[in-house]
N, C-alpha and C positions, 0 to 999 in steps of 0.2 A: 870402202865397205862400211854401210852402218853400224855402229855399234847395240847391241841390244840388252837390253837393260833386263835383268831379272826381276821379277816380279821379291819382293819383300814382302819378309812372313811377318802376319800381325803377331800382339804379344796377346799369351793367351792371361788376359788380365782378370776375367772371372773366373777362371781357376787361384789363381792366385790370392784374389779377395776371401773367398769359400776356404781356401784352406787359412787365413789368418780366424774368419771367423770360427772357424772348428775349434782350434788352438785356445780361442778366449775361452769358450763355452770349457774345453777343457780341463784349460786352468782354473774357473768359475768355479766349477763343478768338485777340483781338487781342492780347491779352496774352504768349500761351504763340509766337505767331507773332513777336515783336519780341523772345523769350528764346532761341528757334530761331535767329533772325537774328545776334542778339549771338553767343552761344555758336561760331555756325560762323565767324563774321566774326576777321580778326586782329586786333582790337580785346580780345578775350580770352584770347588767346594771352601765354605768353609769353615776350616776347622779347630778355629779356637775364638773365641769372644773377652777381653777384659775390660771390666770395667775398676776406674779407681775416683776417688775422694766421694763417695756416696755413703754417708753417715745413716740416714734416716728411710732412704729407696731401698729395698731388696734387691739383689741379684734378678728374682724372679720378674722384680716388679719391672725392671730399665730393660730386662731382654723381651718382655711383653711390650712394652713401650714402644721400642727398637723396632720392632718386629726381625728383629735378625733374629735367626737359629743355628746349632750346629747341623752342619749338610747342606746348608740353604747357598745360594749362587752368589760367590766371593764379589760380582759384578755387578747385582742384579739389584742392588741399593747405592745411591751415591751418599759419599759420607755428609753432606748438606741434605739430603733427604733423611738420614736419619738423625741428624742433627738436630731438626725440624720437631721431629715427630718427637725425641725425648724432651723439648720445652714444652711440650703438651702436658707430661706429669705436672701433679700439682705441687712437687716438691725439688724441679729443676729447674735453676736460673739459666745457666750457661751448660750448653755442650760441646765438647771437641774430640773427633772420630778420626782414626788415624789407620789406614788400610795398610798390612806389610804382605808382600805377594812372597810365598804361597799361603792363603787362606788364614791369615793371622787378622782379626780387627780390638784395636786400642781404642776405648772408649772411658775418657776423663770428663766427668762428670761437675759443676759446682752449682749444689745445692742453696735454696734462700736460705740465709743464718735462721737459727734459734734467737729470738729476742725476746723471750718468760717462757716461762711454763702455766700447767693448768690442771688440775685433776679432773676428770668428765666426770659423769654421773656414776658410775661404776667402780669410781677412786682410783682409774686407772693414768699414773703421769702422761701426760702430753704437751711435747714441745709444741710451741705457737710461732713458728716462723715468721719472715718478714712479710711475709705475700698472704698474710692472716690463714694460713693453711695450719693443720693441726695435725699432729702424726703424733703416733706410740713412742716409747723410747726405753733406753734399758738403761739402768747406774749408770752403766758405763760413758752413756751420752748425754751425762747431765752436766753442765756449766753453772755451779752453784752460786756465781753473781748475777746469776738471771733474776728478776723479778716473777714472781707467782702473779697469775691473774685470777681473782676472787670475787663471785657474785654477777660475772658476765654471760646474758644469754648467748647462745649458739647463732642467733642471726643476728644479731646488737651488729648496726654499721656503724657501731663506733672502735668497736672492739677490732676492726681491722685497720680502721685509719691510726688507733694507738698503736697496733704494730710496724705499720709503716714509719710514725714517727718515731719508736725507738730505733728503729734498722737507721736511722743517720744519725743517731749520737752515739757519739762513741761511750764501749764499752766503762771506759774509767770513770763516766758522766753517771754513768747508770749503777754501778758495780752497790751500792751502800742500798739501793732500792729494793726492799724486800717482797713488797706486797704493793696489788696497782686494785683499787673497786671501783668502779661506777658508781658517780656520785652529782646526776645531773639535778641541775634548775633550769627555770622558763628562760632566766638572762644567759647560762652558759649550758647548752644541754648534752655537751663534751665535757661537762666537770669531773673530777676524777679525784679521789683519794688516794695517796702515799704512804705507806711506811717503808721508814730506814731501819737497817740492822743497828743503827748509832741512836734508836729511838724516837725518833722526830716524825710528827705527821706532817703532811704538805697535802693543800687542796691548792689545783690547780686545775686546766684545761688542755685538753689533748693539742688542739688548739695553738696554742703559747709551750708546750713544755719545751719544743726543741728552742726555743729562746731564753725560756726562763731558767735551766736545767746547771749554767752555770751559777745564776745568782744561790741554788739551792745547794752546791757544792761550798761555796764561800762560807755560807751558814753554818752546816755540817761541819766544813774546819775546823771554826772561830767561837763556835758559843754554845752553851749544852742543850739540851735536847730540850725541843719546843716544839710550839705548830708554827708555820709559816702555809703563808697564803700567797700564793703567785697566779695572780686574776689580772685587774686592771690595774694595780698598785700591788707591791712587796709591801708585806708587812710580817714579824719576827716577832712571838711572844714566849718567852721562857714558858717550862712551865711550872717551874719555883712560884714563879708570878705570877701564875693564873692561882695556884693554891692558895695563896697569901690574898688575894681578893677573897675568893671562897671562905674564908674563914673570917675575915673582914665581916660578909654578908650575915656569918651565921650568928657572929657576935652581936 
């Protein structure tokens, strides 16, 4: 007798497909619902801002900068993006932002040095940074081996390339420099006047200083108060000597 074969039940596979795709959408849906909840919840928020080594920037001024606020979305700035935006001030070199979860942002700050000062129109003090920027300043931020800058217009482009060149000599190079004027000719029209606290004047050029800055140091050690002229040639005259012609002449 033949044997007879039952027929074989298919597999019901689109059922099977429909119910996996229910399940994503579900989890989907749970998902987007628990990123809803975080997001509005103060758990993403956030809730405190520091910033540290900012001398001359305001609080108000680096949180305007930032654009962070408190409340604002702990997420919703990458710390390279506000990194970015605080080198925008005209009184930030360097930034580094540092996120702590829940809602904590570290924000250290280094500002261009003060390299002189300067009184505005108003005789109100102003540092002169390295990046020829100018800000307000209180006692408290004043570094009294700074040189004053005297007689320099507000767009003078030489007044910022001087600042540039004090920002790379060092402070101990500079420290006896009291006073800096503008003091051009047709041959150097970066010429510049000096005074030291030790008396001596120096004409020289913005130019040459950061070369010539040691031979004017040597001087200032070694021998009393004179003019010295550091151009295209050092030259050193007391000024015992200069009087002692003077009265030479008058005779």
């Amino acid at each position: 007798m033949p044997k007879t074969r039952l027929p074989r039940l298919k597999e019901d596979k689109p059922v099977k497909k429909m119910s996996r795709k229910i399940t994503v959408i579900l989890l989907l849906l749970f998902v987007a619902l628990l990123a809803v909840i975080f997001f509005r919840s103060s758990v993403s928020r956030i809730t405190e801002i520091n910033f540290q080594g900012n001398k001359y920037a305001t609080r108000e001024e680096l949180l305007e900068g930032s654009g962070l606020v408190i409340g604002g979305q702990f997420f919703a700035a990458s710390a390279e993006s506000v990194e970015a935006a605080l080198k925008q001030l005209r009184t930030v070199q360097e930034a580094t932002v540092t996120k702590k979860f829940p809602g904590i942002v570290n924000i250290t700050v280094e500002e261009f040095p003060a390299v002189a000062y300067e009184l505005d129109q108003q005789g109100v003090l102003e540092a002169i940074l390295s990046s020829g920027t100018a800000v307000e300043v209180n006692e408290t931020g004043i570094a009294v081996e700074k040189p004053i800058l005297t007689g320099w217009k507000e767009d003078d482009p030489y007044k910022a390339k001087l600042c540039q060149a004090l920002a790379v000599i060092s402070n101990e190079l500079t420290s006896d420099i009291s006073e800096i004027v503008p003091s051009p000719t047709l041959s150097f029209p970066d010429r510049i006047k000096l005074y030291t606290r030790s008396r001596f004047e120096v004409i020289t050029a913005i130019s040459l200083l950061k070369d010539k800055v040691e031979y004017l140091n040597q001087v200032i050690e070694t021998e009393e108060p004179g003019l010295i002229k550091m151009l295209e040639a050092d030259t050193y005259v007391p000024f015992a000597a200069e009087n002692e012609d003077n009265e030479d002449i008058q005779e």
